[in-house]
PDBQT receptor file of N, H, CA, C and O in Angstrom, charges set to zero:
ATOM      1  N   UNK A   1       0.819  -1.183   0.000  1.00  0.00    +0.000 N 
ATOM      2  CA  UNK A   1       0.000   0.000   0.000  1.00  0.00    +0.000 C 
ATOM      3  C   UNK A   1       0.866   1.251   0.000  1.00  0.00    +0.000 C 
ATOM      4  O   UNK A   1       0.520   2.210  -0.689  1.00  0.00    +0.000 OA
ATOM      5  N   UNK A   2       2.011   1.293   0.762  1.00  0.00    +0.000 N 
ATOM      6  H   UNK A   2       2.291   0.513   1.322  1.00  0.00    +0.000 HD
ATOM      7  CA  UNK A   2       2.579   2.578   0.848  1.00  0.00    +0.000 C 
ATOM      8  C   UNK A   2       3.526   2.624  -0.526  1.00  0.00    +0.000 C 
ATOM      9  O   UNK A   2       3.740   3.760  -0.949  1.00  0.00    +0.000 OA
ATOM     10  N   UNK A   3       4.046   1.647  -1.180  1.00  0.00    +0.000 N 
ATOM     11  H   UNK A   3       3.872   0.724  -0.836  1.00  0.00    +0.000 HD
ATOM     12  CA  UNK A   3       4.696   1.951  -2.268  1.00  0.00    +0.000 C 
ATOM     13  C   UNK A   3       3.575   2.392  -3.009  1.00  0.00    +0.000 C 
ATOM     14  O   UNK A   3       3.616   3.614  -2.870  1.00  0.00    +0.000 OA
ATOM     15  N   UNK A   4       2.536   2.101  -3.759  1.00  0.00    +0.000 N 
ATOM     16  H   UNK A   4       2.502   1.108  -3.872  1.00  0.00    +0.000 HD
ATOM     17  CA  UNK A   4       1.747   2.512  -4.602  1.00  0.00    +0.000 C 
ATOM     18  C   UNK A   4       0.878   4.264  -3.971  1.00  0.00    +0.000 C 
ATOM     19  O   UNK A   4       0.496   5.133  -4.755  1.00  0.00    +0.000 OA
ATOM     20  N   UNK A   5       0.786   4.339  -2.705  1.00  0.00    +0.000 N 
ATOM     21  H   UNK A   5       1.096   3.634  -2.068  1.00  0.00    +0.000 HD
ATOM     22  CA  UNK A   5       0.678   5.832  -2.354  1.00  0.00    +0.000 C 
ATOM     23  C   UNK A   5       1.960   6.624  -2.511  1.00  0.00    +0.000 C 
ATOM     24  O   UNK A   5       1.648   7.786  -2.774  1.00  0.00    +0.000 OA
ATOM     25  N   UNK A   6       3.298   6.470  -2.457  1.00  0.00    +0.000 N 
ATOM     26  H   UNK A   6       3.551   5.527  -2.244  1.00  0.00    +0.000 HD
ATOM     27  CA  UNK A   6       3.770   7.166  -2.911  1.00  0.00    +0.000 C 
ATOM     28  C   UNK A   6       4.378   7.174  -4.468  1.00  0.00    +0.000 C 
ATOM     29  O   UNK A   6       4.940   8.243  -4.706  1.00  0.00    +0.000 OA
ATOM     30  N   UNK A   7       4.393   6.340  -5.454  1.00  0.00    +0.000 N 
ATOM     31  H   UNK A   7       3.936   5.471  -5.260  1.00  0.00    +0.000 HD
ATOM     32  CA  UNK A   7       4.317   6.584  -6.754  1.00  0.00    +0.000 C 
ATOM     33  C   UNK A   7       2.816   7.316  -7.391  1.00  0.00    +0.000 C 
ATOM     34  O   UNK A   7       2.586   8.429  -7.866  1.00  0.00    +0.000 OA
ATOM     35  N   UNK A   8       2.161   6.392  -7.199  1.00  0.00    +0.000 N 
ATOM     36  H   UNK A   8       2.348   5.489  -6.814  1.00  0.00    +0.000 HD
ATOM     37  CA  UNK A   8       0.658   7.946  -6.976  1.00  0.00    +0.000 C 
ATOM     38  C   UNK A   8       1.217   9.243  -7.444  1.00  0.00    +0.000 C 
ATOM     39  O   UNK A   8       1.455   9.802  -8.514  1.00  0.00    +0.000 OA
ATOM     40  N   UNK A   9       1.363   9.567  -5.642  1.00  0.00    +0.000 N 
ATOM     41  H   UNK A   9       1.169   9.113  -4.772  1.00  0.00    +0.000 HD
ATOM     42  CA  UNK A   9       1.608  11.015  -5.048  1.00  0.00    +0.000 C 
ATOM     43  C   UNK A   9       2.821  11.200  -6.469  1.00  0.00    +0.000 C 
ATOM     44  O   UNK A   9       2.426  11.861  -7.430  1.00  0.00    +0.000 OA
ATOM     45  N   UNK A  10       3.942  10.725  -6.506  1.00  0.00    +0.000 N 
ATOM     46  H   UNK A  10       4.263  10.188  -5.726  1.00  0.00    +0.000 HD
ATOM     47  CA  UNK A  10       5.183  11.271  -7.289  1.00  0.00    +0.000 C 
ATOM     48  C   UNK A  10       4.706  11.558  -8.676  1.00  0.00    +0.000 C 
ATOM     49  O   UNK A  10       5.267  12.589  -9.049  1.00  0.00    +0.000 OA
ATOM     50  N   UNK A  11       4.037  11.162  -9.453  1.00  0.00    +0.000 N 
ATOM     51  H   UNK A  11       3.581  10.325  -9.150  1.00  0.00    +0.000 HD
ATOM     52  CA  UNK A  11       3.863  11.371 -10.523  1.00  0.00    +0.000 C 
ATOM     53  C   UNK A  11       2.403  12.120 -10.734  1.00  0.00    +0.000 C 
ATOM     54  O   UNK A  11       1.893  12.313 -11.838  1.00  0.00    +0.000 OA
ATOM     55  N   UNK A  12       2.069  12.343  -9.994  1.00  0.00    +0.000 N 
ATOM     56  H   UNK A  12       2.484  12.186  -9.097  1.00  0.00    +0.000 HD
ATOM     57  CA  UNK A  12       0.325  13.553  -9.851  1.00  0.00    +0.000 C 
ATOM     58  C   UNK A  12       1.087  15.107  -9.541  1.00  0.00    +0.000 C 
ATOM     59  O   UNK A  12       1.976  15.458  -8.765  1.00  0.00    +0.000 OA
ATOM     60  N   UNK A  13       0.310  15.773 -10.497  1.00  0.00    +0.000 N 
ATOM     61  H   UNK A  13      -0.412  15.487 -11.127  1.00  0.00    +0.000 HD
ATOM     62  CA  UNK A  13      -0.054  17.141 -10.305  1.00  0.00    +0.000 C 
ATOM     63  C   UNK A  13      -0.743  17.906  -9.491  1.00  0.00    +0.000 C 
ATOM     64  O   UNK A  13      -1.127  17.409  -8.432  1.00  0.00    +0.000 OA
ATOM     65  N   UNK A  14      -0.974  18.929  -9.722  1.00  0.00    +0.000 N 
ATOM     66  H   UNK A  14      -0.662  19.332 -10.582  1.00  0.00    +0.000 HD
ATOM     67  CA  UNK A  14      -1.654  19.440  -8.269  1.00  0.00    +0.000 C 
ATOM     68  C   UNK A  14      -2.942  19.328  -9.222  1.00  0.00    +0.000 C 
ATOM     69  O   UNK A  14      -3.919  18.767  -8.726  1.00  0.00    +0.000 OA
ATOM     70  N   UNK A  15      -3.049  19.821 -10.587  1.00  0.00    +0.000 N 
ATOM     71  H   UNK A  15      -2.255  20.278 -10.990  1.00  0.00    +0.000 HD
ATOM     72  CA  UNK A  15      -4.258  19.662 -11.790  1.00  0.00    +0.000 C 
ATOM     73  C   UNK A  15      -5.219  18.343 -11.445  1.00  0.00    +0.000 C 
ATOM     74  O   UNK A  15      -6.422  18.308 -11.184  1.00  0.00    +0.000 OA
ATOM     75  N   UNK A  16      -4.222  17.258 -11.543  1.00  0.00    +0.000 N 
ATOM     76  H   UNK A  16      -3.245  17.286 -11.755  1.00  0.00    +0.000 HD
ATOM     77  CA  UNK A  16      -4.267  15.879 -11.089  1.00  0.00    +0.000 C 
ATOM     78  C   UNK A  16      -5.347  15.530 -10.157  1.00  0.00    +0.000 C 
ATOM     79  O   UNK A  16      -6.434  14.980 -10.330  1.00  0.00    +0.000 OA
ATOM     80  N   UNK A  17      -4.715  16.028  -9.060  1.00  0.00    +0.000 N 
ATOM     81  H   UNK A  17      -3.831  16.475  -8.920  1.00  0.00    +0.000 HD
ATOM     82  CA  UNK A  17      -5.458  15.808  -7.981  1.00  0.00    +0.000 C 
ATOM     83  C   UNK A  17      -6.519  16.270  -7.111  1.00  0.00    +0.000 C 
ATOM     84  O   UNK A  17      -7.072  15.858  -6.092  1.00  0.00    +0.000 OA
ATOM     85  N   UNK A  18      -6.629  17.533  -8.075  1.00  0.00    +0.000 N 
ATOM     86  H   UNK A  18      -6.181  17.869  -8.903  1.00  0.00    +0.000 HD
ATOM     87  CA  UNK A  18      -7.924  18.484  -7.841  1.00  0.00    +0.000 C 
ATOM     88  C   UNK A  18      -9.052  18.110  -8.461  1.00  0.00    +0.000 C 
ATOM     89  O   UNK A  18     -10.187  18.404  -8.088  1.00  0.00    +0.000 OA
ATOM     90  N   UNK A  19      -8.667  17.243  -9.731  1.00  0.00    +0.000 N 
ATOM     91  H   UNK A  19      -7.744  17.004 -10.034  1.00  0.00    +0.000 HD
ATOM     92  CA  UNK A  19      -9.225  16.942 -10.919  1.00  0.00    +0.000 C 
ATOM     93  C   UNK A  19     -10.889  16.249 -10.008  1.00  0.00    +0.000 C 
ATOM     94  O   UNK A  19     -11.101  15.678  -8.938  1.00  0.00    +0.000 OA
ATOM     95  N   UNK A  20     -11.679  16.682 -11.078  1.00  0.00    +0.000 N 
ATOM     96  H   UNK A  20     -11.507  17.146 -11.947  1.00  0.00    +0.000 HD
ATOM     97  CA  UNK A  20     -13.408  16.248 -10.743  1.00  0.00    +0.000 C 
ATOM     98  C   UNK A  20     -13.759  15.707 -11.976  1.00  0.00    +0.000 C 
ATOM     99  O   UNK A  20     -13.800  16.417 -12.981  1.00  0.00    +0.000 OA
ATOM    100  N   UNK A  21     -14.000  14.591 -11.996  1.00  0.00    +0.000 N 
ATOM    101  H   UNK A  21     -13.966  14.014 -11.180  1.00  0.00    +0.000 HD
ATOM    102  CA  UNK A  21     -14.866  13.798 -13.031  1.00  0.00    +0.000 C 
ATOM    103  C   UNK A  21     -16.256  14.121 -13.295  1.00  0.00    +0.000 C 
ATOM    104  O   UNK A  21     -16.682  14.212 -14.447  1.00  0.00    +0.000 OA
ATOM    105  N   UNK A  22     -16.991  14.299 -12.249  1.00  0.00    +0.000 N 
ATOM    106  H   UNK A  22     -16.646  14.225 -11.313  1.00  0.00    +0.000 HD
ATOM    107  CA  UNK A  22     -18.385  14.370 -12.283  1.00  0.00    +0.000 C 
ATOM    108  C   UNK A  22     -18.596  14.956 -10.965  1.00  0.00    +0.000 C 
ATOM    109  O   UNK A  22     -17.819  14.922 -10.011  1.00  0.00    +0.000 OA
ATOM    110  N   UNK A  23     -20.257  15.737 -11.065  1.00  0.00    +0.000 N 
ATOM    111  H   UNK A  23     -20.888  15.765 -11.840  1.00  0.00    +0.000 HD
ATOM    112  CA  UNK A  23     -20.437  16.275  -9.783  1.00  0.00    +0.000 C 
ATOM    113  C   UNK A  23     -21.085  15.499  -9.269  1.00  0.00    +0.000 C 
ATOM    114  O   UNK A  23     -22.117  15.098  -9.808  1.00  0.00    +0.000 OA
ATOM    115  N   UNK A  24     -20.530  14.895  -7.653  1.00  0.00    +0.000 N 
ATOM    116  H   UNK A  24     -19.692  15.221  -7.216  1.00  0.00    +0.000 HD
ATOM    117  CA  UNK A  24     -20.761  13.868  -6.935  1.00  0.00    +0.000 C 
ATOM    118  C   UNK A  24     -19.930  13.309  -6.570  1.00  0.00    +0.000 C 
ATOM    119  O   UNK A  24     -19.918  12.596  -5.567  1.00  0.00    +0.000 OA
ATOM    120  N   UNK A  25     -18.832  13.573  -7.504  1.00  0.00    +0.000 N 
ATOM    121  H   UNK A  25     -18.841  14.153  -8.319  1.00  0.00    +0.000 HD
ATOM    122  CA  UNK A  25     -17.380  12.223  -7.270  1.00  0.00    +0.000 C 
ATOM    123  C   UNK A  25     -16.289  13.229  -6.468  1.00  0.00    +0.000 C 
ATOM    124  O   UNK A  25     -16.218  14.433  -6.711  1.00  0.00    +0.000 OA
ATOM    125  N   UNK A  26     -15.550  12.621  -5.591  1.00  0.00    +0.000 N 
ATOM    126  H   UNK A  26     -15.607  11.643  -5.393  1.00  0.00    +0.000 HD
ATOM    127  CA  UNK A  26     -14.662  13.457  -4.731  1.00  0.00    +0.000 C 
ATOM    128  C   UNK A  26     -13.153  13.444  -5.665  1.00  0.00    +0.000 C 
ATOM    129  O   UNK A  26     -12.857  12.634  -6.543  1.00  0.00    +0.000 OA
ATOM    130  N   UNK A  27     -12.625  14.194  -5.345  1.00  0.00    +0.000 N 
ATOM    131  H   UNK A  27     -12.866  14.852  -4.632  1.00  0.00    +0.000 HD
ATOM    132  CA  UNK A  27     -11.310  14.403  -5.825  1.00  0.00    +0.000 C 
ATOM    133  C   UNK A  27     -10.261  13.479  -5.273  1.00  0.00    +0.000 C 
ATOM    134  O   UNK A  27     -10.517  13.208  -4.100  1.00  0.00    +0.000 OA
ATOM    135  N   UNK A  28      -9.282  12.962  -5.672  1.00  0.00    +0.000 N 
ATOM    136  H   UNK A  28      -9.075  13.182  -6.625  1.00  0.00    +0.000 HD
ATOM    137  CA  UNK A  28      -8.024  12.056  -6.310  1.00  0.00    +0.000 C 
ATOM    138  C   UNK A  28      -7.347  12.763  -4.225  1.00  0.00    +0.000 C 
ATOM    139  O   UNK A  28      -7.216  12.210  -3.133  1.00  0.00    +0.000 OA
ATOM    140  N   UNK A  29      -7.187  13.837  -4.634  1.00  0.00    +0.000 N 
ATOM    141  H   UNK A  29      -7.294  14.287  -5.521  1.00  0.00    +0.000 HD
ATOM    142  CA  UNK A  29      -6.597  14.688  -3.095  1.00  0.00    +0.000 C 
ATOM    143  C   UNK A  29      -7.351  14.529  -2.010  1.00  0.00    +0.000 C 
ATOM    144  O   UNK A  29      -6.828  14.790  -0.926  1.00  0.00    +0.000 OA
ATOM    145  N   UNK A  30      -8.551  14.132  -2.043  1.00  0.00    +0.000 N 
ATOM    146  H   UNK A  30      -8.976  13.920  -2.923  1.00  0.00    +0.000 HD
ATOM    147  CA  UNK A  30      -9.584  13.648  -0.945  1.00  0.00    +0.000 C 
ATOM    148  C   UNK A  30      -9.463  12.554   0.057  1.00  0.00    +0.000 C 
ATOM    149  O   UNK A  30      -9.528  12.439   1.281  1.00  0.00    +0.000 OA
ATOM    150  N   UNK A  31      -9.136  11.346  -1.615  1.00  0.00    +0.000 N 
ATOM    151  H   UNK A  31      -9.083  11.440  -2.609  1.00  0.00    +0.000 HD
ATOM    152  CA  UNK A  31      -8.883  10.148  -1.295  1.00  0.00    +0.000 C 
ATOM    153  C   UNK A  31      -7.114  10.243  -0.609  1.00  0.00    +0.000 C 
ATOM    154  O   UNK A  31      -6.978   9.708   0.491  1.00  0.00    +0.000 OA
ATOM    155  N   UNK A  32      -6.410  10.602  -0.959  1.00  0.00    +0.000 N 
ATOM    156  H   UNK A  32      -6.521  11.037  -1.852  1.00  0.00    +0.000 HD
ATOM    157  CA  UNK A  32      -5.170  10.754  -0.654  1.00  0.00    +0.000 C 
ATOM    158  C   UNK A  32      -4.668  11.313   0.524  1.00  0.00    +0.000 C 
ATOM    159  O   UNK A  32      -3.668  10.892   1.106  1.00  0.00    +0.000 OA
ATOM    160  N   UNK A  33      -5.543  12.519   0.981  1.00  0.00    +0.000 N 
ATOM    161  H   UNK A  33      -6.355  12.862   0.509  1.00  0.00    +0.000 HD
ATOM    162  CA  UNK A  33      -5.595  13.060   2.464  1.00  0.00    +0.000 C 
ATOM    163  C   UNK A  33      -5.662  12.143   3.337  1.00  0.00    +0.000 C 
ATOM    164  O   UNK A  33      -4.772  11.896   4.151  1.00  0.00    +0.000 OA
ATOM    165  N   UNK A  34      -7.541  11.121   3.159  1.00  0.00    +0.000 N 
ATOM    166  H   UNK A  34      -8.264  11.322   2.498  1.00  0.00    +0.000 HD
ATOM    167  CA  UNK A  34      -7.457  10.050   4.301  1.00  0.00    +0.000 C 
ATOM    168  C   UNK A  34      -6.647   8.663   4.463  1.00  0.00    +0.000 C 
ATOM    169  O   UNK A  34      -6.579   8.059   5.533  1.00  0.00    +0.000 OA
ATOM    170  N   UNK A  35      -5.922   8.154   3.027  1.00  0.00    +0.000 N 
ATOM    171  H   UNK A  35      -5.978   8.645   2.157  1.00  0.00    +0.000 HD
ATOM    172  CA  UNK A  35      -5.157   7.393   3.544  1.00  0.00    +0.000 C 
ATOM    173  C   UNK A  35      -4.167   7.822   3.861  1.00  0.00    +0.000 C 
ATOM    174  O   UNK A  35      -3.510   7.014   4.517  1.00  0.00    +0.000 OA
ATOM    175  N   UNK A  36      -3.606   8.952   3.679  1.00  0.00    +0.000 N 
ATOM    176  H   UNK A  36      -4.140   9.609   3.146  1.00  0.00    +0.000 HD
ATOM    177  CA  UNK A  36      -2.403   9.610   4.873  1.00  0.00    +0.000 C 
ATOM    178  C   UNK A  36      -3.101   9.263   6.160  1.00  0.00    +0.000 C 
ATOM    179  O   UNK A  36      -2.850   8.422   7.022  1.00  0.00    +0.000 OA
ATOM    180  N   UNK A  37      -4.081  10.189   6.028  1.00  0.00    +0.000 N 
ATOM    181  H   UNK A  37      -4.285  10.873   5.327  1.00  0.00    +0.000 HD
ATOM    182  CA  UNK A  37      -4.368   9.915   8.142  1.00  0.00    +0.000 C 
ATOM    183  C   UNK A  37      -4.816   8.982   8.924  1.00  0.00    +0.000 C 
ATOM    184  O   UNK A  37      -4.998   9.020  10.141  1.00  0.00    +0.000 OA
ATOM    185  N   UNK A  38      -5.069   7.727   7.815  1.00  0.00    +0.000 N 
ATOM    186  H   UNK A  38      -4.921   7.696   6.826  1.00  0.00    +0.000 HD
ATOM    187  CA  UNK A  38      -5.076   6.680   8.077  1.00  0.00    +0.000 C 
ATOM    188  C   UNK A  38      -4.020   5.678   8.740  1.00  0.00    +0.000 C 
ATOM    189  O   UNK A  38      -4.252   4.839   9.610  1.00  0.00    +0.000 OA
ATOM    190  N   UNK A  39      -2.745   5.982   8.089  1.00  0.00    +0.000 N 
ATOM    191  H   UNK A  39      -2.556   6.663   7.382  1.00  0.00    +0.000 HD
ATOM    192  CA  UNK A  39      -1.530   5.758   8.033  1.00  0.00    +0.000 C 
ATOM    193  C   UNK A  39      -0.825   6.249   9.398  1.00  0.00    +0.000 C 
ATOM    194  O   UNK A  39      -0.328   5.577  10.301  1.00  0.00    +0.000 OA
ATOM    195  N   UNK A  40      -0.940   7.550   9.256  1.00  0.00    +0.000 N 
ATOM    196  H   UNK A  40      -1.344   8.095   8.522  1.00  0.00    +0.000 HD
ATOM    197  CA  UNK A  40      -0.318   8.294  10.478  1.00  0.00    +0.000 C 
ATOM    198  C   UNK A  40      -1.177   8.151  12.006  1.00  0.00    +0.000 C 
ATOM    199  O   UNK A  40      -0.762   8.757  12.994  1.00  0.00    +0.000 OA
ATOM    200  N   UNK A  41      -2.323   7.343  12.058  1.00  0.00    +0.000 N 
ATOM    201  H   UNK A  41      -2.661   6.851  11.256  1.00  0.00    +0.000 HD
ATOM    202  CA  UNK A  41      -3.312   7.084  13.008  1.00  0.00    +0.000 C 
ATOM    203  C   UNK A  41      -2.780   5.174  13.047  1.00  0.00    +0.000 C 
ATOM    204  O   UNK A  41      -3.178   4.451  13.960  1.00  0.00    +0.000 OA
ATOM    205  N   UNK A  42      -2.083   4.767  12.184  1.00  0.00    +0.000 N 
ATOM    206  H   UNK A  42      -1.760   5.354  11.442  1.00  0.00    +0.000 HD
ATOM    207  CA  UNK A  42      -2.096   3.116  12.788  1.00  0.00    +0.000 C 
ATOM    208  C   UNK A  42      -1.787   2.886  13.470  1.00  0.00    +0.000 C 
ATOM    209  O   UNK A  42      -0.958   3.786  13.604  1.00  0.00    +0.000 OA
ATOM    210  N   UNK A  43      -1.608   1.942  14.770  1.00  0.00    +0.000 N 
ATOM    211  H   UNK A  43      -2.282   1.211  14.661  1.00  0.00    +0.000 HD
ATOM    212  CA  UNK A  43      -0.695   1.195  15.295  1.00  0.00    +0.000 C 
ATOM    213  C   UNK A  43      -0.442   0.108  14.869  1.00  0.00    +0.000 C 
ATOM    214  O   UNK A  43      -1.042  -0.494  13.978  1.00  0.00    +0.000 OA
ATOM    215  N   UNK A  44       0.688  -0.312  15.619  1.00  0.00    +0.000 N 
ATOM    216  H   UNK A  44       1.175   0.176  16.343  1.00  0.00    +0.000 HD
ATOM    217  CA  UNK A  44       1.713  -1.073  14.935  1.00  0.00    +0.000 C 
ATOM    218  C   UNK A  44       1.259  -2.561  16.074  1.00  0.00    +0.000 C 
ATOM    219  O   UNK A  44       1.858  -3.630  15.961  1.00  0.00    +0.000 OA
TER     220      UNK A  44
């Protein structure tokens, strides 16, 4: 999981990740916020 969040992150734009498909659908940076704080909230 964390290799594929940070190749993600490395190769996205800020365009990228603001980006909206449709109204209703959350943004690419949405999803990416909570599995950070997902991450930074685990224990081990």
């Amino acid at each position: 999981m964390h290799s594929l969040y940070h190749e993600a992150a490395a190769k996205m734009t800020a365009d990228d990740g603001n980006h909206f498909e449709r109204e209703g659908v959350i943004s690419i940076a949405f999803n990416l916020l909570h599995i950070t704080n997902m991450l930074d909230t685990e224990i081990y």
